[in-house]
TORVOGU-278764 format. One record per residue (C-alpha): residue number from 0; residue in three letters; x, y, z. Coordinates in Angstrom, 3 decimals. Each point is the difference from the previous one (the first is absolute). Example, Ala and Ser with C-alpha at 12.3 -4.5 7.8 and 13.67 -1.06 7.14 Angstrom:
<recs>
<rec><i>0</i><aa>ALA</aa><u>12.300</u><v>-4.500</v><w>7.800</w></rec>
<rec><i>1</i><aa>SER</aa><u>1.370</u><v>3.440</v><w>-0.660</w></rec>
</recs>
This chain:
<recs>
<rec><i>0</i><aa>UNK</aa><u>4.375</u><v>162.951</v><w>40.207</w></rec>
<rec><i>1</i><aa>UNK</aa><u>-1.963</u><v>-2.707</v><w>-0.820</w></rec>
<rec><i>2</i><aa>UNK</aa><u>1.363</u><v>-2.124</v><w>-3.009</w></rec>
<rec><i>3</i><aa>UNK</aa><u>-2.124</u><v>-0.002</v><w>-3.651</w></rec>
<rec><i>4</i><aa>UNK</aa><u>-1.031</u><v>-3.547</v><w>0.528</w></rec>
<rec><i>5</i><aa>UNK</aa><u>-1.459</u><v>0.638</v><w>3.401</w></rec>
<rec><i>6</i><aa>UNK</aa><u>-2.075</u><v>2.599</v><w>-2.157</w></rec>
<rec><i>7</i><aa>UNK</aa><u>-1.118</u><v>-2.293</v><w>-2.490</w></rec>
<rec><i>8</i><aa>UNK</aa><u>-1.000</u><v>-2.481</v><w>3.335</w></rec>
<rec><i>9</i><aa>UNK</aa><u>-2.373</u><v>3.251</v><w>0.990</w></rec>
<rec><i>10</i><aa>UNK</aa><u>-1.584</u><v>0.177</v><w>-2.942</w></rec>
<rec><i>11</i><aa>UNK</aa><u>-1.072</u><v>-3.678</v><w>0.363</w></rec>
<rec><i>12</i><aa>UNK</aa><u>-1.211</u><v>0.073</v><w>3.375</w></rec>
<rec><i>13</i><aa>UNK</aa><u>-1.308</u><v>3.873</v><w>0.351</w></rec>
<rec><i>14</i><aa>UNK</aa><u>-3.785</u><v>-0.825</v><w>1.262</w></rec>
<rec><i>15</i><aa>UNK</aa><u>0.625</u><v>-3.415</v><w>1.159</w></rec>
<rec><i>16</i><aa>UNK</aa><u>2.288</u><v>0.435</v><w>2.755</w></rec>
<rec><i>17</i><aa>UNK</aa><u>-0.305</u><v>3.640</v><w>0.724</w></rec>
<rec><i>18</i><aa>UNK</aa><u>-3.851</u><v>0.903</v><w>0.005</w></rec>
<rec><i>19</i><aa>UNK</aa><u>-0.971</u><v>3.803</v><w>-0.422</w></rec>
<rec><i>20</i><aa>UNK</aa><u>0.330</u><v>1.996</v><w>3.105</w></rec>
<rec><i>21</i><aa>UNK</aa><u>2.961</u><v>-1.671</v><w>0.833</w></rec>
<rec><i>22</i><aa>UNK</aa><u>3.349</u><v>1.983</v><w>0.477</w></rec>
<rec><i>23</i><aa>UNK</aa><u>2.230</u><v>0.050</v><w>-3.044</w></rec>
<rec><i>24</i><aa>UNK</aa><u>3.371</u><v>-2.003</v><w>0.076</w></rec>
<rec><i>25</i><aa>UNK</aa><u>2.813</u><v>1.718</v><w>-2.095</w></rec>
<rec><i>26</i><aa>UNK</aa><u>-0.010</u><v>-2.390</v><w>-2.694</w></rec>
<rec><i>27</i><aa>UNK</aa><u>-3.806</u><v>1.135</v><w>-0.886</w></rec>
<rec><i>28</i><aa>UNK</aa><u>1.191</u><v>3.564</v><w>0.469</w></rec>
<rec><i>29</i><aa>UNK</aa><u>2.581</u><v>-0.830</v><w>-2.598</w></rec>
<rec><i>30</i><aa>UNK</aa><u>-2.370</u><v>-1.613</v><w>-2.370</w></rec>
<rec><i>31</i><aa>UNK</aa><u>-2.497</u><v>2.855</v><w>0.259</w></rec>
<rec><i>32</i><aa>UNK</aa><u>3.220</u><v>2.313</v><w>-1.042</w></rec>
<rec><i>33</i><aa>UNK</aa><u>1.091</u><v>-2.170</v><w>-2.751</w></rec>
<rec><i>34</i><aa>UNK</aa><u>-3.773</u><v>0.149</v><w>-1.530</w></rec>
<rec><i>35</i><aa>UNK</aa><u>0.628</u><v>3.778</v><w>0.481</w></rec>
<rec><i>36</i><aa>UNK</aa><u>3.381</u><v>0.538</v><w>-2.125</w></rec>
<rec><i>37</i><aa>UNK</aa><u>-0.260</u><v>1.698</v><w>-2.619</w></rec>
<rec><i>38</i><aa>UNK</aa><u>0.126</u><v>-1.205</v><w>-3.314</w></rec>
<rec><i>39</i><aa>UNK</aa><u>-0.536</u><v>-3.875</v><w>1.097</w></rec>
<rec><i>40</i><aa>UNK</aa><u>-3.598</u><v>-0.532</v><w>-1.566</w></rec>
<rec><i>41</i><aa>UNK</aa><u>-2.290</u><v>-2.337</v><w>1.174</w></rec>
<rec><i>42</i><aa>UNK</aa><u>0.682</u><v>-2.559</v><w>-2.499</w></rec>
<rec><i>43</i><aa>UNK</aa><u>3.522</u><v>-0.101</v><w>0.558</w></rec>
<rec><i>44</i><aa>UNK</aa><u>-0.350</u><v>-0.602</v><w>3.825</w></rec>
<rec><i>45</i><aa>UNK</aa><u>-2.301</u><v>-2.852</v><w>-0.595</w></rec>
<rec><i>46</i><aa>UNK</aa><u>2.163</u><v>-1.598</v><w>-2.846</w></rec>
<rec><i>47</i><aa>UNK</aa><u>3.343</u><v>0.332</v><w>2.546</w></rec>
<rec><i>48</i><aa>UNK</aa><u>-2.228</u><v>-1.330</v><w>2.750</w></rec>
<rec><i>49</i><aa>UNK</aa><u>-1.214</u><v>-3.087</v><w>-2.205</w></rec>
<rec><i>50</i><aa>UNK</aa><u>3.934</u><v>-0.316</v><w>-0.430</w></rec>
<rec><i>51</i><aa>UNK</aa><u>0.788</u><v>-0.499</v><w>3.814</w></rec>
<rec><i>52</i><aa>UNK</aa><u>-2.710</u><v>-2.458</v><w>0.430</w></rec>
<rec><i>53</i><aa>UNK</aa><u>0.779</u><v>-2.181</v><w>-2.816</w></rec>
<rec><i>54</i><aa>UNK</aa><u>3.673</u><v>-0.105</v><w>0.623</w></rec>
<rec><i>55</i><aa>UNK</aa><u>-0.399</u><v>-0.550</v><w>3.557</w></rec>
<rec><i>56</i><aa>UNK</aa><u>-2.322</u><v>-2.757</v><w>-0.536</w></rec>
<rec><i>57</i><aa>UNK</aa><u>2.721</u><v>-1.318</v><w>-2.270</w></rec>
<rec><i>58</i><aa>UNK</aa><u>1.907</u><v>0.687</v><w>2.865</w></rec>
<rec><i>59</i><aa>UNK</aa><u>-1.164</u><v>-2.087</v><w>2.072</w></rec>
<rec><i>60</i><aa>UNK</aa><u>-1.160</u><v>-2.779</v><w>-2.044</w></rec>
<rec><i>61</i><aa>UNK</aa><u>3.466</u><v>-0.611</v><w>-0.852</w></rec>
<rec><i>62</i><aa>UNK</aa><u>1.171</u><v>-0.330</v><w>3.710</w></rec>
<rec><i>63</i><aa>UNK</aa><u>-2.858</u><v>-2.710</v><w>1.027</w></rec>
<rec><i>64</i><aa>UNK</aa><u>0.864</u><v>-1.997</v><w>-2.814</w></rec>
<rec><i>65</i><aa>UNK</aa><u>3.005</u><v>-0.296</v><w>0.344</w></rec>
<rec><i>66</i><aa>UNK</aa><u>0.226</u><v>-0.797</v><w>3.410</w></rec>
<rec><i>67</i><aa>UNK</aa><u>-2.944</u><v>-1.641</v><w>-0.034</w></rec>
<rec><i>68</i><aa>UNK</aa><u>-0.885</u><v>-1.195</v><w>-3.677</w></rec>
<rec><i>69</i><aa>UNK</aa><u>-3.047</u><v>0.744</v><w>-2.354</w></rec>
<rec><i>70</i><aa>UNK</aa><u>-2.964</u><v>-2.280</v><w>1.924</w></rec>
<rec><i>71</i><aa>UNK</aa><u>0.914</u><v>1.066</v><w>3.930</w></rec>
<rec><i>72</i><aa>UNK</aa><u>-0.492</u><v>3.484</v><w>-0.709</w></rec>
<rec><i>73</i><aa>UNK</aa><u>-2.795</u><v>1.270</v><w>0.004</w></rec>
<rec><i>74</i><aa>UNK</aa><u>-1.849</u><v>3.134</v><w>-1.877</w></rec>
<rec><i>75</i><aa>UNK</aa><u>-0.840</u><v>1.201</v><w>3.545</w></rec>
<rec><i>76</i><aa>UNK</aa><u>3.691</u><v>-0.213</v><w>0.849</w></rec>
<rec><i>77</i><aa>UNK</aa><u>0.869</u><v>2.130</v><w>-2.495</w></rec>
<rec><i>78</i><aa>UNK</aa><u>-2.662</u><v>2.240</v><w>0.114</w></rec>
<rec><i>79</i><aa>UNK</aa><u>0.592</u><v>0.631</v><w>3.941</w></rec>
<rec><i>80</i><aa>UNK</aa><u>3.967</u><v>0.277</v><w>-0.647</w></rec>
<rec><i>81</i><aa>UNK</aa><u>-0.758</u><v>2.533</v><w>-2.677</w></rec>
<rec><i>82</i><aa>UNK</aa><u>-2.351</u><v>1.903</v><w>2.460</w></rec>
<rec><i>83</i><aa>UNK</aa><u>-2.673</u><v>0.329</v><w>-3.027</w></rec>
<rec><i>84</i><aa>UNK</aa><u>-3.482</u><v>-1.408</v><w>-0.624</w></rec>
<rec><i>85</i><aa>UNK</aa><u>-0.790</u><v>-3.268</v><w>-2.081</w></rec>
<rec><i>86</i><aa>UNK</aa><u>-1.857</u><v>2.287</v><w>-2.005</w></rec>
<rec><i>87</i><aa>UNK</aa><u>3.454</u><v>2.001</v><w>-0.776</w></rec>
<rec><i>88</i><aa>UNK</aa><u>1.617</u><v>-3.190</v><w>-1.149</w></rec>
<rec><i>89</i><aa>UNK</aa><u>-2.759</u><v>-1.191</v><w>-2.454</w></rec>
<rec><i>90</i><aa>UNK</aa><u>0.149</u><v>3.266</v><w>-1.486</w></rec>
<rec><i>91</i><aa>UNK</aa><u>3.201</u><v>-0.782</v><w>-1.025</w></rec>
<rec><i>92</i><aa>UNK</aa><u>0.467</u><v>-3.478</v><w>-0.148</w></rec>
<rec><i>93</i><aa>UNK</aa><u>-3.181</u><v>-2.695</v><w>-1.058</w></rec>
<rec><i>94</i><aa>UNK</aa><u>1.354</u><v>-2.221</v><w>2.592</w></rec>
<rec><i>95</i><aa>UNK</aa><u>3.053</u><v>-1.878</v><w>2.002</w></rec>
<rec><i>96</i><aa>UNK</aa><u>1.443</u><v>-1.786</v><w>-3.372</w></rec>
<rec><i>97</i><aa>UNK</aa><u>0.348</u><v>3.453</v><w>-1.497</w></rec>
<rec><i>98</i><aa>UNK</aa><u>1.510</u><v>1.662</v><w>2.574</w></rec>
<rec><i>99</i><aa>UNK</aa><u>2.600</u><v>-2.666</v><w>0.487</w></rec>
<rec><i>100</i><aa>UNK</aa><u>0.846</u><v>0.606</v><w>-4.015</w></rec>
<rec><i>101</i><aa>UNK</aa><u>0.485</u><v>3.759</v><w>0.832</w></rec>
<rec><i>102</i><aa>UNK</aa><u>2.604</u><v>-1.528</v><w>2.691</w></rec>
<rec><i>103</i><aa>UNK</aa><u>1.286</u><v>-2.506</v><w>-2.331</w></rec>
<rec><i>104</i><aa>UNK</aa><u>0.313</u><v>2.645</v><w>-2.928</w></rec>
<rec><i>105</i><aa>UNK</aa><u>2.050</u><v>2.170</v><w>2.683</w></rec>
<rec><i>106</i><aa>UNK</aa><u>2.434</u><v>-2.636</v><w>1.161</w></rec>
<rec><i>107</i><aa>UNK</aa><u>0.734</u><v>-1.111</v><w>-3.627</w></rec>
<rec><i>108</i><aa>UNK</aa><u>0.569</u><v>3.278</v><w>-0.792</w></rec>
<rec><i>109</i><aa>UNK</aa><u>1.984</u><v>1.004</v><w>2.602</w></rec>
<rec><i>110</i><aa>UNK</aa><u>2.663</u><v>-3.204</v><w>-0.592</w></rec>
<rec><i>111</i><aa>UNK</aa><u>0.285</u><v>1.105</v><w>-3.638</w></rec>
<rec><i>112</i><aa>UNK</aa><u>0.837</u><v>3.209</v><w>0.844</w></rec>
<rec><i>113</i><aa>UNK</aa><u>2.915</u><v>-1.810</v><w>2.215</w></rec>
<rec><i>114</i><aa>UNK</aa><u>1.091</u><v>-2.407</v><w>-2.937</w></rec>
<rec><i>115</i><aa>UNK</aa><u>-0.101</u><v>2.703</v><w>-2.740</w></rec>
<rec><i>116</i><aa>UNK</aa><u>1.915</u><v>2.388</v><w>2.327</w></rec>
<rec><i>117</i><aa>UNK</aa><u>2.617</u><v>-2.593</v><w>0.509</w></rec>
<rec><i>118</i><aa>UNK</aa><u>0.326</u><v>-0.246</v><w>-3.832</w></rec>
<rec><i>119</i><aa>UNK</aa><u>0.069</u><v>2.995</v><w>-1.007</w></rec>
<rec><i>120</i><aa>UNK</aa><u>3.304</u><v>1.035</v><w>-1.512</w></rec>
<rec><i>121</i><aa>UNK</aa><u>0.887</u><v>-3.527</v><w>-0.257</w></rec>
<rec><i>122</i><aa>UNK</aa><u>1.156</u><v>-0.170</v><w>-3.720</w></rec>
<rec><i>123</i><aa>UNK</aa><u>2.586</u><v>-3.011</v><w>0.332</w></rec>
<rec><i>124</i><aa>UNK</aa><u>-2.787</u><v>-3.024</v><w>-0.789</w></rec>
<rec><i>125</i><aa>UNK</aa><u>1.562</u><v>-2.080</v><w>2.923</w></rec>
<rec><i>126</i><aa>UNK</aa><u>0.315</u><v>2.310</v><w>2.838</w></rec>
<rec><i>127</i><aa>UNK</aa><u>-3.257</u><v>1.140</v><w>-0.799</w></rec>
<rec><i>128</i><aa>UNK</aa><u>-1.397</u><v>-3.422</v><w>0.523</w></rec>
<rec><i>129</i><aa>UNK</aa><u>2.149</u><v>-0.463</v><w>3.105</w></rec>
<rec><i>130</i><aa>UNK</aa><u>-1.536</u><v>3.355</v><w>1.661</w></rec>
<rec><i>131</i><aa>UNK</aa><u>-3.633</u><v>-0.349</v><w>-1.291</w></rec>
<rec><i>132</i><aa>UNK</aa><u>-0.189</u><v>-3.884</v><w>1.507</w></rec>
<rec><i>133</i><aa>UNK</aa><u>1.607</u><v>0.802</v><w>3.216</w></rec>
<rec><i>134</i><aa>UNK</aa><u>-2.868</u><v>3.517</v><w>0.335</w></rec>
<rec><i>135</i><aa>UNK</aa><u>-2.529</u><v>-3.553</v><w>-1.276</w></rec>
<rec><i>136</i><aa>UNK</aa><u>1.166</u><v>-1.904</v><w>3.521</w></rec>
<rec><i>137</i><aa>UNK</aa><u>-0.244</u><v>3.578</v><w>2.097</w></rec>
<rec><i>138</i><aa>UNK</aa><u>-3.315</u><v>0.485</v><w>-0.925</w></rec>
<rec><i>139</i><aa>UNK</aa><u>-1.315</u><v>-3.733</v><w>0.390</w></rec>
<rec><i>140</i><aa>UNK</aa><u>1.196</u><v>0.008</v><w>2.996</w></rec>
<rec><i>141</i><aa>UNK</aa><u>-2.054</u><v>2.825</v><w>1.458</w></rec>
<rec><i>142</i><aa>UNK</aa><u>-2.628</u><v>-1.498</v><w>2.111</w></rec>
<rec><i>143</i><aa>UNK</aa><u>-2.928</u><v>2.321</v><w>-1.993</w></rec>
<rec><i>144</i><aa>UNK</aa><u>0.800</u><v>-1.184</v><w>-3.044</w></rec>
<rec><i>145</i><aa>UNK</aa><u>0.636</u><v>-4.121</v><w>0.976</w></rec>
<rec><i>146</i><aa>UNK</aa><u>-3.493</u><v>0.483</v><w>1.727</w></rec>
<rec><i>147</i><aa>UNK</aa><u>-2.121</u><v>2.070</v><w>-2.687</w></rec>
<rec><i>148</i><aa>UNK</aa><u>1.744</u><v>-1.111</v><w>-3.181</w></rec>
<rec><i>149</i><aa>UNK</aa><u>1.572</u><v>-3.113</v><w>0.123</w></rec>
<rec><i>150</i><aa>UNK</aa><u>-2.133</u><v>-2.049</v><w>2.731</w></rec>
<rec><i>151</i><aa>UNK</aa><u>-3.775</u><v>2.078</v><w>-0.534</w></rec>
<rec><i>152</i><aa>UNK</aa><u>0.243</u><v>1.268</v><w>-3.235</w></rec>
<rec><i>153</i><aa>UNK</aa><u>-0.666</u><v>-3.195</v><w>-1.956</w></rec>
<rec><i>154</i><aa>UNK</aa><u>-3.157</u><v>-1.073</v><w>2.238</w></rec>
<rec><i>155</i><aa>UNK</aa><u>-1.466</u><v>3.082</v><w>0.204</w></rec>
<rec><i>156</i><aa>UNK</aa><u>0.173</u><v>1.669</v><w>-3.145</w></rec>
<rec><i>157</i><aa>UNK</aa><u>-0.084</u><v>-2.909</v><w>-2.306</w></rec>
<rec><i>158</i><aa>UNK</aa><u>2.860</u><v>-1.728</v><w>-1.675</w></rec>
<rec><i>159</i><aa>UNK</aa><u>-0.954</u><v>2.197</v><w>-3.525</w></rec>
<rec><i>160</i><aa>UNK</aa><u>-0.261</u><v>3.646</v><w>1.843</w></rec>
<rec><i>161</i><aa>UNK</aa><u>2.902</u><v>-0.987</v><w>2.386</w></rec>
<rec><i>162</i><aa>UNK</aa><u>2.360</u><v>-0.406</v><w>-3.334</w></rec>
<rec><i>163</i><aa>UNK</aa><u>-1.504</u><v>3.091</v><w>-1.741</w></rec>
<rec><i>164</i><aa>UNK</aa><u>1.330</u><v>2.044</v><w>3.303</w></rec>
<rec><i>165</i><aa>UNK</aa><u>3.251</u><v>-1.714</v><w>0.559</w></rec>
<rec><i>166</i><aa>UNK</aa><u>0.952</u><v>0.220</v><w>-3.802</w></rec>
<rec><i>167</i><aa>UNK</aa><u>-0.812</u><v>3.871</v><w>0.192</w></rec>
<rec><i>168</i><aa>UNK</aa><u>2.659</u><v>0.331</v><w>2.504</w></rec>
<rec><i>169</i><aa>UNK</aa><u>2.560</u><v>-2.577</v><w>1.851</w></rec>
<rec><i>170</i><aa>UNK</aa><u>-0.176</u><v>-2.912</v><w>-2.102</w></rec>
<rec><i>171</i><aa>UNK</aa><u>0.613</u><v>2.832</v><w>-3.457</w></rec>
<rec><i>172</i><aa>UNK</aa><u>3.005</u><v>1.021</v><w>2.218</w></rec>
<rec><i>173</i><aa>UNK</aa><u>1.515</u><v>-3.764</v><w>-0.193</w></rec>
<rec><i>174</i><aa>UNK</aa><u>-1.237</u><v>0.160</v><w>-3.807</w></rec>
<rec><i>175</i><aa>UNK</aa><u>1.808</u><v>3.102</v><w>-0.830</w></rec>
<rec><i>176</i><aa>UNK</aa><u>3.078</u><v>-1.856</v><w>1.982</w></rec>
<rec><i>177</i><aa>UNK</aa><u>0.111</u><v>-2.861</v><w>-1.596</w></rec>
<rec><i>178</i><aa>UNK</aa><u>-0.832</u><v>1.735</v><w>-3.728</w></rec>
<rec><i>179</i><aa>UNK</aa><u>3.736</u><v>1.476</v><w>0.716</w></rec>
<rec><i>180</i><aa>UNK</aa><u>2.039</u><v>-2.913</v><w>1.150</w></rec>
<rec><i>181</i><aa>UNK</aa><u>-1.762</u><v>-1.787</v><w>-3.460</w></rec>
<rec><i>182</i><aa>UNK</aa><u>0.722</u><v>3.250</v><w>-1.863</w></rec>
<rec><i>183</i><aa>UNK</aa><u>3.654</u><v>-0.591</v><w>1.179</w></rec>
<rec><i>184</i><aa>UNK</aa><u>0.652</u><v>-3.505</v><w>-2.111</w></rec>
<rec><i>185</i><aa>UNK</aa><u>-0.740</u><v>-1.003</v><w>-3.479</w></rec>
<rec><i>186</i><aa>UNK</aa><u>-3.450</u><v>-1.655</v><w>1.165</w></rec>
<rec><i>187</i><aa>UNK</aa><u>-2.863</u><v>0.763</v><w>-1.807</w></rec>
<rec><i>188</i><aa>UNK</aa><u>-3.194</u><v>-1.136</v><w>2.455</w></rec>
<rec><i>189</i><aa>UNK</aa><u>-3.682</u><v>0.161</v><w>-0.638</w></rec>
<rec><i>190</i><aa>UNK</aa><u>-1.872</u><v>2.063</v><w>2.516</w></rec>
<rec><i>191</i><aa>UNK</aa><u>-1.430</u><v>-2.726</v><w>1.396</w></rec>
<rec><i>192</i><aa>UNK</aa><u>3.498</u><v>-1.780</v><w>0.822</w></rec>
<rec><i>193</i><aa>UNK</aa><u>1.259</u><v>2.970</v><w>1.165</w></rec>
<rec><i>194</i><aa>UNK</aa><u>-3.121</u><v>0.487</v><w>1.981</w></rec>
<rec><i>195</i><aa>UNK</aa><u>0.819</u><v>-3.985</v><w>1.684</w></rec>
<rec><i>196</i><aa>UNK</aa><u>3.146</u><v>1.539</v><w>1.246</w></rec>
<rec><i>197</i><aa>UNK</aa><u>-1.419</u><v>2.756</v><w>1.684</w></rec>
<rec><i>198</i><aa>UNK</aa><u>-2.447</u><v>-1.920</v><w>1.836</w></rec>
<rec><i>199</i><aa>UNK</aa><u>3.482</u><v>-2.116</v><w>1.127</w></rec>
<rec><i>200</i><aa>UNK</aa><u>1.297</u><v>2.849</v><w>1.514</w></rec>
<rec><i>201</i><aa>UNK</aa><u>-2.684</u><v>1.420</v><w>1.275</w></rec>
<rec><i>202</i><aa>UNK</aa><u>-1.007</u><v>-3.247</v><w>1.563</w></rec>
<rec><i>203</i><aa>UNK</aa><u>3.082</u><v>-0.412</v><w>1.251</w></rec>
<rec><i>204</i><aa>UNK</aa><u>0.231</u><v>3.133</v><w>1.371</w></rec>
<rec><i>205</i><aa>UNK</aa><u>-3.110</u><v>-0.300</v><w>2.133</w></rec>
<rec><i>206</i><aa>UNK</aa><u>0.471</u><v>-2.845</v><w>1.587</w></rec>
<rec><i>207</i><aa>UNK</aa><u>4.093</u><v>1.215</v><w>0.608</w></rec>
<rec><i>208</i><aa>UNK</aa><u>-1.708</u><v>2.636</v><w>2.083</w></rec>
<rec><i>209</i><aa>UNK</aa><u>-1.968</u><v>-2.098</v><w>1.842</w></rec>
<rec><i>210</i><aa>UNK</aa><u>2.747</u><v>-2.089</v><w>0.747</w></rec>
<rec><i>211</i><aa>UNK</aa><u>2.096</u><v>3.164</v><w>1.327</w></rec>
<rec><i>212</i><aa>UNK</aa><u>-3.134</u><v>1.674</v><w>1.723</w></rec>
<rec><i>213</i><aa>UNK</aa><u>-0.563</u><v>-3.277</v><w>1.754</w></rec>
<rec><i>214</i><aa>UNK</aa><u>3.753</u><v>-1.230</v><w>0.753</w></rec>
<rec><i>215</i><aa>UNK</aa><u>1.670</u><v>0.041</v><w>3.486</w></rec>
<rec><i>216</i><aa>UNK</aa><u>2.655</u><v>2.399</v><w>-1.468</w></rec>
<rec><i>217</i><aa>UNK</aa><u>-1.680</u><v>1.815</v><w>-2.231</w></rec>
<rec><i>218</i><aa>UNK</aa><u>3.163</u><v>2.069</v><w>-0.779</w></rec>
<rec><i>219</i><aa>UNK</aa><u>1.784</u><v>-3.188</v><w>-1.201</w></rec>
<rec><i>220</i><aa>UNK</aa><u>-2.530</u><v>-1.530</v><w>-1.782</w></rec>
<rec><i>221</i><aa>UNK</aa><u>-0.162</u><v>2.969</v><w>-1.918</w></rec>
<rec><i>222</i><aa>UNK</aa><u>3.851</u><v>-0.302</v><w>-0.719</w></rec>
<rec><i>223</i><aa>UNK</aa><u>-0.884</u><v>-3.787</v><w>-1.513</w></rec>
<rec><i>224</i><aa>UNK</aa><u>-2.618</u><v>1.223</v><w>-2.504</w></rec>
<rec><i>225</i><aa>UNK</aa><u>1.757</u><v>2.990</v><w>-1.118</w></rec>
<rec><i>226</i><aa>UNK</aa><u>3.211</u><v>-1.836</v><w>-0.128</w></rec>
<rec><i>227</i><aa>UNK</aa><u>-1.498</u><v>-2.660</v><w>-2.129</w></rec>
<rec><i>228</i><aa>UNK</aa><u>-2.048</u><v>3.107</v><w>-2.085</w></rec>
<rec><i>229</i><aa>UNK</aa><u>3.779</u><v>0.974</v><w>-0.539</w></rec>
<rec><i>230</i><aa>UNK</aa><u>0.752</u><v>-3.585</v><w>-0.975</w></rec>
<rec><i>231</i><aa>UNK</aa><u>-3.224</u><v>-0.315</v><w>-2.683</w></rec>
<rec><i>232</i><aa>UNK</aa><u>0.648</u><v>3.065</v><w>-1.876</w></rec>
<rec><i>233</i><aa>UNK</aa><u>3.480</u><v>-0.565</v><w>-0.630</w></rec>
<rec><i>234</i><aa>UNK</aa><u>-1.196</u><v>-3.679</v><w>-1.355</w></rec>
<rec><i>235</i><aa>UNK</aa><u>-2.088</u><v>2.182</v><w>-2.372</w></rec>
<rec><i>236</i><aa>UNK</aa><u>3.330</u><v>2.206</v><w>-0.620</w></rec>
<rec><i>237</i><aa>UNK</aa><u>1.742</u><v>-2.985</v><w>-0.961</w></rec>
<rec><i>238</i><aa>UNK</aa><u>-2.062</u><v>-1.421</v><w>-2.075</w></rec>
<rec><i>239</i><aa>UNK</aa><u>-0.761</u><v>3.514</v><w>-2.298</w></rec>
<rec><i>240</i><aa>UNK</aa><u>4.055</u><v>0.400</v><w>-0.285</w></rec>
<rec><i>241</i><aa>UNK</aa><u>0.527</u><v>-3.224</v><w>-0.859</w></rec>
<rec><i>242</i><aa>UNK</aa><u>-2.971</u><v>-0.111</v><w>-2.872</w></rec>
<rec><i>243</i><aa>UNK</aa><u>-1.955</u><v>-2.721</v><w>1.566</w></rec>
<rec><i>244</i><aa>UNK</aa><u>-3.304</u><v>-0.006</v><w>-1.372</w></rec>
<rec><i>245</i><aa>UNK</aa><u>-3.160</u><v>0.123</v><w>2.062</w></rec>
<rec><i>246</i><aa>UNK</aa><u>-3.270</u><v>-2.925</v><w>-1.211</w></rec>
<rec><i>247</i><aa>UNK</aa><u>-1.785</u><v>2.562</v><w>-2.128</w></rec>
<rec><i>248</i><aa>UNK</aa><u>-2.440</u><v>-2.452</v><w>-0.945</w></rec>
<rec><i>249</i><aa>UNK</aa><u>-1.418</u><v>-3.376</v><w>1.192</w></rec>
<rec><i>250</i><aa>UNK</aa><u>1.944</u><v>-3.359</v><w>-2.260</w></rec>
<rec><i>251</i><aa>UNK</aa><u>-1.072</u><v>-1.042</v><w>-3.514</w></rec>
<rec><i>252</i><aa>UNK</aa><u>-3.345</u><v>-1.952</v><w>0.855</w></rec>
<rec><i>253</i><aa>UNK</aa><u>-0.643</u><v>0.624</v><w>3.351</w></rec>
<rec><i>254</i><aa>UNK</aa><u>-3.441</u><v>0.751</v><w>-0.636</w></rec>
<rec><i>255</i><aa>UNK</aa><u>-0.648</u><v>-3.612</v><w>-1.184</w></rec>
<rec><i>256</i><aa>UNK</aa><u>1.579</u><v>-1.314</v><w>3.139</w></rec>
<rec><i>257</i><aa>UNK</aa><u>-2.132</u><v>1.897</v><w>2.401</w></rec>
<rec><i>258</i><aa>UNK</aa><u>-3.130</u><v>-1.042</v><w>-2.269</w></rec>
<rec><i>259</i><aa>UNK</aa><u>1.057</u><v>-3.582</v><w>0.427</w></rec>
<rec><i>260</i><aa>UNK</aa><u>0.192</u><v>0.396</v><w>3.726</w></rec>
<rec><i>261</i><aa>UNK</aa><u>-3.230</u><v>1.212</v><w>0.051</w></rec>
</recs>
């Protein structure tokens, strides 16, 4: 029995590869008997149909870049892995950047799901930040997301619309990480402080995962950085049991000093 997607591929190439007159394969037979159910309108094929295509352009698109990154890959790549016309992907997408947003919107999405699953139930603020930064170096290690996110996104979606994305999803994972291990001590930080030590992690994170994705023993490596994960958040730990406080605010005239360097 043929499978639904290679239905969807018939509908794309019926009258292009199998002229009139020709014998009909079994996946056309299929198609013809889908068309035919009852109580599937015409609409509703065509809208499940525009479905397919899009997703397995997206598909694709996300397979040739990351093996092969956003400018080797081509729109006739991805048109001929997809088995549609060009004309099918401009109907959905105006072009290559957009398309690779689709696949970066995807792949962001996808790792928050992983970071929010590994939080959730997670009430204690410290094992909460242990499991949600160790799902953080899972996910940036995966070669889609080191490729799309953290290598292409920047360059090809622009520094502004790359942060938009990223703070939608990962990177307001790390927030919502961090927010508890502050909530857990007597600190009262600004947004925008607390906001600086999200982008630590996060940074840190990133390039932990490169490290371990790239390491001769990738195993071990990933031992070190967890291990020393372990070791940061009990510094944190520390410091809220023992009433430290955190710099909640730059030092009485700093402002004049960095106008005076200037």
């Amino acid at each position: 029995m043929p499978s639904f997607r290679d239905v969807i591929v018939a509908t794309h190439t019926f009258g292009r590869y199998y002229p009139a007159g020709m014998p009909k394969s079994p996946v056309q037979r299929l198609v013809r008997e889908v068309a035919n159910v009852s109580g599937v309108t015409g609409a509703t094929r065509r809208q499940q149909y525009s479905a397919s295509t899009k997703r397995a352009l997206v598909d694709v698109a996300e397979e040739l870049f990351t093996e092969s990154g956003y400018a080797n890959t081509s729109l006739d790549a991805i048109v001929a892995g997809a088995r549609v016309t060009k004309g099918a992907l401009y109907h959905h997408f105006s072009g290559k950047q957009a398309l690779f947003e689709a696949v970066f919107e995807r792949v962001e999405t996808d790792a928050s799901k992983a970071i929010n699953k590994a939080l959730r139930g997670k009430r204690d603020p410290w094992e909460k930040a242990q499991a949600g930064l160790e799902a953080v170096l899972a996910v940036v290690q995966e070669p889609r997301y080191r490729r799309i996110v953290v290598q292409e996104g920047p360059s090809v979606l622009g520094y502004e619309r790359f942060r938009e994305q990223e703070e939608r999803s990962t990177f307001g994972s790390v927030v919502d990480i961090v927010r508890s291990v502050i909530g857990a001590g007597a600190w009262d930080l600004d947004e925008e402080m607390l906001q600086t030590f999200a982008r630590i992690f996060f940074g840190a994170m990133s390039s932990a995962g490169e490290s371990v994705a790239t390491a001769e023993d990738p195993e071990l490596a990933a031992w070190r950085v967890e291990a020393a994960i372990g070791f940061m958040i009990t510094g944190f730990q520390t410091l809220a049991d023992a009433g430290v406080d955190l710099p909640s605010a730059p030092p009485p005239g700093f402002s004049e000093e960095s106008e005076d360097l200037d």
